[in-house]
DSSP file (Angstrom, degrees, kcal/mol; ACC not computed):
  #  RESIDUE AA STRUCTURE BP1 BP2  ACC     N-H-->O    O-->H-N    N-H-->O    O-->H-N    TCO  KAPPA ALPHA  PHI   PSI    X-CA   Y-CA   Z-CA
    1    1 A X              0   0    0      0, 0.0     2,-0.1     0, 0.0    59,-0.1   0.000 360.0 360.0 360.0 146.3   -7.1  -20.6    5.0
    2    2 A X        -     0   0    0     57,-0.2    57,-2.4    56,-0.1     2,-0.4  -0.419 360.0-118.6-112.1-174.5   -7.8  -17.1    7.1
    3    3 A X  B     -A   58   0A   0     55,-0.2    85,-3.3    -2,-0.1    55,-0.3  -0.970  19.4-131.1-139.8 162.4   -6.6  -13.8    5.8
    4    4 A X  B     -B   87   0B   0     53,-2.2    83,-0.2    -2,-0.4     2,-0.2  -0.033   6.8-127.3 -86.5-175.7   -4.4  -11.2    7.0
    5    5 A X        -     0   0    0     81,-1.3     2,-0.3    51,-0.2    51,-0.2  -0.747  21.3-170.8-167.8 105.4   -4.0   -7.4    7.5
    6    6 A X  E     -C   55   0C   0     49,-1.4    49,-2.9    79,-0.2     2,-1.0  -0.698   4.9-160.8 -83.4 117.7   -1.2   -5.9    6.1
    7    7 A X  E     -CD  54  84C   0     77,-1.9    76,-1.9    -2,-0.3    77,-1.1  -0.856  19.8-170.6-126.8 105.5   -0.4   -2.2    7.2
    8    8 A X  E     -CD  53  82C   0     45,-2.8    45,-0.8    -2,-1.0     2,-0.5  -0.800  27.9-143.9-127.7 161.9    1.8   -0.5    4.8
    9    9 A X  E     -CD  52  81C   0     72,-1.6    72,-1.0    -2,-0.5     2,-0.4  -0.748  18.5-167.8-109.0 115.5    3.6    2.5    4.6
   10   10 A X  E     -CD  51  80C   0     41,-2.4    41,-1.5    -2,-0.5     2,-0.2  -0.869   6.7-159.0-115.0 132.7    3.8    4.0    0.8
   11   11 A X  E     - D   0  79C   0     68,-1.5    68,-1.4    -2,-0.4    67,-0.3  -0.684  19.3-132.2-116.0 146.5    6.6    7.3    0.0
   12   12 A X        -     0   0    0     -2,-0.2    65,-0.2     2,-0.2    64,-0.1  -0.513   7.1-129.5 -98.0 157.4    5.8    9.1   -2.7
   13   13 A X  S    S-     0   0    0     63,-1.5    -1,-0.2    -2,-0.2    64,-0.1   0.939  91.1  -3.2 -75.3 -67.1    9.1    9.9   -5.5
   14   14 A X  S    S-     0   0    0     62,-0.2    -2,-0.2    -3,-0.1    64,-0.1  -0.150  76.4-105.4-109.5-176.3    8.0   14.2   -5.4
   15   15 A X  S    S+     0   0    0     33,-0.1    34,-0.1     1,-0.1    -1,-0.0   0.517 105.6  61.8 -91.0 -42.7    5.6   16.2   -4.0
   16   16 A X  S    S+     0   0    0      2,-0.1     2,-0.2    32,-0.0    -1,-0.1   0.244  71.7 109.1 -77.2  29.3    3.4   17.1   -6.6
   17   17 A X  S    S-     0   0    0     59,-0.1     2,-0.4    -3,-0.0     3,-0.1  -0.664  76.3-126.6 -84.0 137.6    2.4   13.5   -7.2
   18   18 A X    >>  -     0   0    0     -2,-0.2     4,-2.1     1,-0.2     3,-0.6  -0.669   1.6-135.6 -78.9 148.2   -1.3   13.6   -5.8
   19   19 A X  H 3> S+     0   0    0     -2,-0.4     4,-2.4     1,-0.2     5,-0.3   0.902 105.3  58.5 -74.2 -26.9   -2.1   11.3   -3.3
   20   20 A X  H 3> S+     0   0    0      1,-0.2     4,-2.3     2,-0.2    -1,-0.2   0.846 105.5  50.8 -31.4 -34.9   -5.5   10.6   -5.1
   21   21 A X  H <> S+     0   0    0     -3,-0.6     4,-2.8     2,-0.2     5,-0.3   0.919 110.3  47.1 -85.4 -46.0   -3.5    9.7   -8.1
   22   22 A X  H  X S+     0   0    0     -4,-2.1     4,-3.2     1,-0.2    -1,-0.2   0.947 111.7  56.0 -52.0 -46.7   -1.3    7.2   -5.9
   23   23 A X  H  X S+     0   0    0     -4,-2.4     4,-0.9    -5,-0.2     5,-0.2   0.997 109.3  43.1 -43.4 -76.1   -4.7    5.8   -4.3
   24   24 A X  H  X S+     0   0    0     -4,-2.3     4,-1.0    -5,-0.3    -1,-0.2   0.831 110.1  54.1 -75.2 -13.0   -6.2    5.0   -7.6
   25   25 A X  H  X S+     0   0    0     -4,-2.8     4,-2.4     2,-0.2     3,-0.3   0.891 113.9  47.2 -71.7 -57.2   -3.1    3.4   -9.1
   26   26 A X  H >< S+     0   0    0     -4,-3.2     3,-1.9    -5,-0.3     4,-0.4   0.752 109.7  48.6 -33.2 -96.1   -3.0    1.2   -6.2
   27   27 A X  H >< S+     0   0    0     -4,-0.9     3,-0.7     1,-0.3    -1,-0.2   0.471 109.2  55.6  11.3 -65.7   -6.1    0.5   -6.3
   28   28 A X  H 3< S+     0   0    0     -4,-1.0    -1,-0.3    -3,-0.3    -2,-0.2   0.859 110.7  39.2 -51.2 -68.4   -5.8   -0.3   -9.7
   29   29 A X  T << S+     0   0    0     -4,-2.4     2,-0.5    -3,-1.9    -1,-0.2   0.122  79.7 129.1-100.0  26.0   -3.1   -2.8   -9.6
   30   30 A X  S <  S-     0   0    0     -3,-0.7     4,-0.2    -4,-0.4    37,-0.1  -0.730  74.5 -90.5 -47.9 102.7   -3.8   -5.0   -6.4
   31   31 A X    >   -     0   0    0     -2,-0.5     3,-2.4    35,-0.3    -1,-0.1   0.085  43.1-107.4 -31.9 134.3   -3.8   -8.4   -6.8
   32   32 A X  T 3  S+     0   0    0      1,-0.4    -1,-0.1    -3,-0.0    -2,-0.0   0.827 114.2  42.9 -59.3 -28.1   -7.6   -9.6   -7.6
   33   33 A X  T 3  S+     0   0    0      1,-0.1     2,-0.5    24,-0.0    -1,-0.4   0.587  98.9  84.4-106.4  30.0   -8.2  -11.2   -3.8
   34   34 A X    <   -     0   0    0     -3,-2.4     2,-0.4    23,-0.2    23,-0.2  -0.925  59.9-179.4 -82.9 134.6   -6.7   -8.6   -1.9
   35   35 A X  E     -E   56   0C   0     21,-1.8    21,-1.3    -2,-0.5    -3,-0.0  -0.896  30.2-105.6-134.5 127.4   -8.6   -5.4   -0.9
   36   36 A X  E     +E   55   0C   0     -2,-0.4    19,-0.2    19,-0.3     3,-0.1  -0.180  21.0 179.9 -27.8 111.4   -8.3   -1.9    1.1
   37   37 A X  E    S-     0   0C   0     17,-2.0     2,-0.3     1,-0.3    -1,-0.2   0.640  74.0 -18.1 -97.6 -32.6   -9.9   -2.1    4.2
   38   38 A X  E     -E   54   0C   0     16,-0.8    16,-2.5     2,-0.0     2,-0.5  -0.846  50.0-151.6 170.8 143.9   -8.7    1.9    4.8
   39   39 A X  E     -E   53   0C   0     -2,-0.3     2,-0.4    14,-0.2    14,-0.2  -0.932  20.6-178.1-126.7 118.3   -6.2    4.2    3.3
   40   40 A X  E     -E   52   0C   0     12,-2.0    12,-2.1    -2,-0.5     2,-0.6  -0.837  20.1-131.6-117.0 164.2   -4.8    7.2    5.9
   41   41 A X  E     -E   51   0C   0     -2,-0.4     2,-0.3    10,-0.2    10,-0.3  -0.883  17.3-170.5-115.6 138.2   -2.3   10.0    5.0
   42   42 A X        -     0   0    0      8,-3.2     2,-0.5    -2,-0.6     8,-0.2  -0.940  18.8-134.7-119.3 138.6    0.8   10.9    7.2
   43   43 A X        +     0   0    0     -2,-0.3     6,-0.2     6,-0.2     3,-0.0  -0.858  23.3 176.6 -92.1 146.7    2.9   14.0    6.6
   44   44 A X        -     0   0    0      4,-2.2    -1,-0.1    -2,-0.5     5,-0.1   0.591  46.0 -44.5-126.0  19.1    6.3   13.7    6.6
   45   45 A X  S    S+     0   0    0      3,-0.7     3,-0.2     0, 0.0    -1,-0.1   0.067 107.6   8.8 148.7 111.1    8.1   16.8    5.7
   46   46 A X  S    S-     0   0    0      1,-0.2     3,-0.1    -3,-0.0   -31,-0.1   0.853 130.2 -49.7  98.0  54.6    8.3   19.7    3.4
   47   47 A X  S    S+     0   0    0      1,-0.2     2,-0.4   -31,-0.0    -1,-0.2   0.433  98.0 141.3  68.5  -8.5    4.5   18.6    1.8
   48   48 A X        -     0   0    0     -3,-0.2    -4,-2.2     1,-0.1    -3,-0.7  -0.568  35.3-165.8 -46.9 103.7    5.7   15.1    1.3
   49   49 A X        -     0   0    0     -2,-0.4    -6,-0.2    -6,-0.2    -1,-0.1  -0.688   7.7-156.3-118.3 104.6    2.5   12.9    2.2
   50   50 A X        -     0   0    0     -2,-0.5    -8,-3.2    -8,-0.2     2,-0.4  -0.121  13.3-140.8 -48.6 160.5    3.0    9.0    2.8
   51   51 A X  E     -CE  10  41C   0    -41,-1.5   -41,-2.4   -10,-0.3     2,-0.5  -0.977  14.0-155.1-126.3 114.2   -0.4    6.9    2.2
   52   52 A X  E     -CE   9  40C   0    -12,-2.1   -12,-2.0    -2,-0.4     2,-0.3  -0.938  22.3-161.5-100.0 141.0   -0.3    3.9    5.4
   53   53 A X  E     -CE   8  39C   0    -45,-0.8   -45,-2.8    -2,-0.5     2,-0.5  -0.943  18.0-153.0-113.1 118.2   -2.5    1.4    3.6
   54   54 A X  E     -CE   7  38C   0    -16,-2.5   -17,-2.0    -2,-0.3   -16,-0.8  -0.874  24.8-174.8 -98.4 109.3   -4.4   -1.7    5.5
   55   55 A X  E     -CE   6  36C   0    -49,-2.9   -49,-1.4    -2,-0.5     2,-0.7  -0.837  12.8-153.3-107.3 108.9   -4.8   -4.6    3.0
   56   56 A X  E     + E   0  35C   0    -21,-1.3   -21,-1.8    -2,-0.7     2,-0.3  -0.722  29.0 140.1 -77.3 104.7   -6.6   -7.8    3.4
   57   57 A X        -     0   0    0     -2,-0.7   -53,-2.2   -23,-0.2   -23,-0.2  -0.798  51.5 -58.5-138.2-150.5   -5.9  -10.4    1.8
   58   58 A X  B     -A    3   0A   0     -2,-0.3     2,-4.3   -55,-0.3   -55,-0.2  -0.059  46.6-116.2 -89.1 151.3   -5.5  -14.2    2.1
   59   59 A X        +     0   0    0    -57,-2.4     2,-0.2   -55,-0.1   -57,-0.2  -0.170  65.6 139.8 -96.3  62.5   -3.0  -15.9    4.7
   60   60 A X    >   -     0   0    0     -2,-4.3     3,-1.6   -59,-0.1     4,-0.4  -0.785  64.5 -92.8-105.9 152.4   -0.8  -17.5    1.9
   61   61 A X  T 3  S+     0   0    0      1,-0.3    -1,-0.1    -2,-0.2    -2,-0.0  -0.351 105.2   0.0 -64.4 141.5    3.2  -17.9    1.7
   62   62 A X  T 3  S+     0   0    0      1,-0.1     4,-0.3    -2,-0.0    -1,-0.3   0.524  89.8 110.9  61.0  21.1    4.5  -14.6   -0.3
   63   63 A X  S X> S+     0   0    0     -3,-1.6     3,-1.1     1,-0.2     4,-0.8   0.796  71.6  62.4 -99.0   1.7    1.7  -12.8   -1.0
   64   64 A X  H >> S+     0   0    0     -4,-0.4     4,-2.1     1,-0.2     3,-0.7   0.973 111.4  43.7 -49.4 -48.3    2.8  -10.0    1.4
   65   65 A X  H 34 S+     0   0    0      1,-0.3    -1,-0.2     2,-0.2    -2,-0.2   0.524 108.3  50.9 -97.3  -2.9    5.6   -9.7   -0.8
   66   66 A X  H <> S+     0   0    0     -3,-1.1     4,-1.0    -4,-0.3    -1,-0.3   0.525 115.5  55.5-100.9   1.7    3.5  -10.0   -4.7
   67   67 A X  H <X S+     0   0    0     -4,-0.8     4,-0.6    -3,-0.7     5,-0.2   0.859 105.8  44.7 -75.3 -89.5    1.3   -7.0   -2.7
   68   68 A X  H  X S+     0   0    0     -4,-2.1     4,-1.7     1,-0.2     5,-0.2   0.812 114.5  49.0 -30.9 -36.8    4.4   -5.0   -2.1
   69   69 A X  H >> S+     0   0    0      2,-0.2     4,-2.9     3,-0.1     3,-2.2   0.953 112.7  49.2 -55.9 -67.8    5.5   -5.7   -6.1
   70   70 A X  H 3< S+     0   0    0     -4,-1.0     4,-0.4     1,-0.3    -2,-0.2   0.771 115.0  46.1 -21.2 -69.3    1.9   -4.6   -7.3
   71   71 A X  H >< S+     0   0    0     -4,-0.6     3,-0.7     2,-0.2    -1,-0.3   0.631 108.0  51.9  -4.9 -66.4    2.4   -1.6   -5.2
   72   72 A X  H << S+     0   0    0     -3,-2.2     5,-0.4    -4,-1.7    -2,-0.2   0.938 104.2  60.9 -86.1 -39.2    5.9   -0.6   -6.2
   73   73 A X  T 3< S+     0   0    0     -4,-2.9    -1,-0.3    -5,-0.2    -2,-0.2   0.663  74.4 110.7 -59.7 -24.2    5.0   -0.6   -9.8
   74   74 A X  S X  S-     0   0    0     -3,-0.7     3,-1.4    -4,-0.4     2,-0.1   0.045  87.1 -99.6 -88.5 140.4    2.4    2.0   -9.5
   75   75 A X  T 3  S+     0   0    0      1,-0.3    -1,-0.2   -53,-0.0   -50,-0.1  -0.353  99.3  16.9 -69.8 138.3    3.7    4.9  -11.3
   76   76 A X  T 3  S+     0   0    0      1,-0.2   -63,-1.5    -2,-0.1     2,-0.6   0.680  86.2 123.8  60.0  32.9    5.4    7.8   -8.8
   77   77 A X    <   -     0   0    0     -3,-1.4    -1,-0.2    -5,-0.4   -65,-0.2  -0.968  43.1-165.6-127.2 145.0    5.9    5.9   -5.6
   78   78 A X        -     0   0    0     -2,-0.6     2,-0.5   -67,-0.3   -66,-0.2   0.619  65.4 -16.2 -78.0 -31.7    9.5    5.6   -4.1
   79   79 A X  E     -D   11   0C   0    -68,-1.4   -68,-1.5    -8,-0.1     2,-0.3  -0.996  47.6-150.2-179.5 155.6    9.2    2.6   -1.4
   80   80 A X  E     -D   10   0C   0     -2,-0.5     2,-0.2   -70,-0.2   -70,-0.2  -0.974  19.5-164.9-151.1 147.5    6.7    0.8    0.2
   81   81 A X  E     -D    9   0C   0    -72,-1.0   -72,-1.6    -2,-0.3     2,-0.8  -0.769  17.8-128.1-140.2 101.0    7.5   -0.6    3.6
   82   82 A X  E     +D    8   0C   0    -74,-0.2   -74,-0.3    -2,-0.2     3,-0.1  -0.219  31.3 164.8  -4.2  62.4    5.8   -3.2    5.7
   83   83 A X  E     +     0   0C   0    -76,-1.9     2,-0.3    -2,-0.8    -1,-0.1   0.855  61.7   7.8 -84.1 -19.5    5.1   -2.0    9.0
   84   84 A X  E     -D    7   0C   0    -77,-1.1   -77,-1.9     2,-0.0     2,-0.4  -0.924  52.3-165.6-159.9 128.9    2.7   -4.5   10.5
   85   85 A X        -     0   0    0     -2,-0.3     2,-0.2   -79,-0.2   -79,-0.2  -0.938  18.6-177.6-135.2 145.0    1.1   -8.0    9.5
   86   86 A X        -     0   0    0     -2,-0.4   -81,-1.3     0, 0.0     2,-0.2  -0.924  29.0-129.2-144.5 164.8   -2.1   -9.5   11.4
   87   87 A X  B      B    4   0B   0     -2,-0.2   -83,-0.2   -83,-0.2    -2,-0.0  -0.805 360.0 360.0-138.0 130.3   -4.2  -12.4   11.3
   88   88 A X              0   0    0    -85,-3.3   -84,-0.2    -2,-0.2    -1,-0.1   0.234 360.0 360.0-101.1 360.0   -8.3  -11.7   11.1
Protein backbone atom coordinates (compact mmCIF):
# COMPACT_ATOMS: atom_id res chain seq x y z
CA UNK A 1 0.00 0.00 0.00
CA UNK A 2 1.64 3.65 -0.95
CA UNK A 3 0.47 6.86 0.73
CA UNK A 4 -1.05 9.94 -0.33
CA UNK A 5 -0.86 13.77 -0.09
CA UNK A 6 -3.77 15.36 0.85
CA UNK A 7 -3.79 19.29 0.57
CA UNK A 8 -6.41 20.86 2.58
CA UNK A 9 -7.86 24.03 3.05
CA UNK A 10 -8.92 24.79 6.95
CA UNK A 11 -11.49 28.28 7.76
CA UNK A 12 -11.33 29.38 10.94
CA UNK A 13 -15.17 30.13 12.91
CA UNK A 14 -13.60 34.09 14.05
CA UNK A 15 -10.76 35.90 13.80
CA UNK A 16 -9.26 35.91 17.02
CA UNK A 17 -8.85 32.15 16.99
CA UNK A 18 -4.98 31.98 16.60
CA UNK A 19 -3.75 30.02 13.93
CA UNK A 20 -1.09 28.51 16.35
CA UNK A 21 -3.86 27.37 18.43
CA UNK A 22 -5.66 25.67 15.23
CA UNK A 23 -2.13 24.09 14.30
CA UNK A 24 -1.68 22.40 17.57
CA UNK A 25 -5.26 21.11 17.85
CA UNK A 26 -4.71 19.60 14.56
CA UNK A 27 -1.89 18.34 15.26
CA UNK A 28 -3.26 16.98 18.26
CA UNK A 29 -6.07 15.07 16.91
CA UNK A 30 -4.73 13.43 13.55
CA UNK A 31 -5.17 10.09 13.11
CA UNK A 32 -1.93 8.13 14.58
CA UNK A 33 -0.47 7.16 10.73
CA UNK A 34 -1.06 10.29 9.21
CA UNK A 35 1.40 13.25 9.45
CA UNK A 36 2.00 17.09 8.35
CA UNK A 37 4.37 17.29 5.81
CA UNK A 38 3.81 21.47 5.87
CA UNK A 39 1.31 23.82 7.12
CA UNK A 40 0.96 27.44 5.08
CA UNK A 41 -1.33 30.36 5.86
CA UNK A 42 -3.57 32.17 3.22
CA UNK A 43 -5.40 35.42 4.07
CA UNK A 44 -8.64 35.71 3.15
CA UNK A 45 -10.31 38.84 4.23
CA UNK A 46 -10.81 41.16 6.95
CA UNK A 47 -7.84 39.20 9.23
CA UNK A 48 -9.45 35.93 8.54
CA UNK A 49 -6.41 33.43 8.00
CA UNK A 50 -7.08 29.87 6.37
CA UNK A 51 -4.27 27.12 7.33
CA UNK A 52 -3.73 24.88 3.61
CA UNK A 53 -2.49 21.72 5.30
CA UNK A 54 -0.40 18.79 3.24
CA UNK A 55 -1.04 15.51 5.03
CA UNK A 56 0.44 12.18 4.38
CA UNK A 57 -0.97 9.43 5.06
CA UNK A 58 -1.64 5.87 3.88
CA UNK A 59 -3.48 5.13 0.40
CA UNK A 60 -6.51 3.46 2.03
CA UNK A 61 -10.49 3.70 1.15
CA UNK A 62 -11.92 6.65 3.49
CA UNK A 63 -9.30 7.78 5.25
CA UNK A 64 -9.32 11.16 3.32
CA UNK A 65 -12.56 11.48 4.79
CA UNK A 66 -11.67 10.11 8.96
CA UNK A 67 -8.68 13.05 8.28
CA UNK A 68 -11.31 15.56 7.44
CA UNK A 69 -13.55 14.31 10.75
CA UNK A 70 -10.39 14.58 13.02
CA UNK A 71 -9.86 17.93 11.60
CA UNK A 72 -13.45 19.35 11.85
CA UNK A 73 -13.60 18.40 15.52
CA UNK A 74 -10.72 20.59 16.48
CA UNK A 75 -12.19 23.31 18.49
CA UNK A 76 -12.80 26.86 16.42
CA UNK A 77 -12.59 25.65 12.87
CA UNK A 78 -15.61 26.34 10.47
CA UNK A 79 -14.84 23.83 7.29
CA UNK A 80 -12.24 22.02 5.99
CA UNK A 81 -12.16 21.47 2.34
CA UNK A 82 -10.20 19.07 0.10
CA UNK A 83 -8.55 20.74 -2.52
CA UNK A 84 -6.01 18.28 -3.91
CA UNK A 85 -5.16 14.43 -3.36
CA UNK A 86 -1.75 12.75 -4.63
CA UNK A 87 -0.11 9.63 -4.76
CA UNK A 88 3.84 9.63 -3.31
Amino acid sequence: MGQIVATMKVFPKDIVISPNELKKGIKKNLPEDTSIYKIDEEPIAFGLIALILHIIMPDSGGKIDKVEEAIRRVRGISEVETLLVRRI
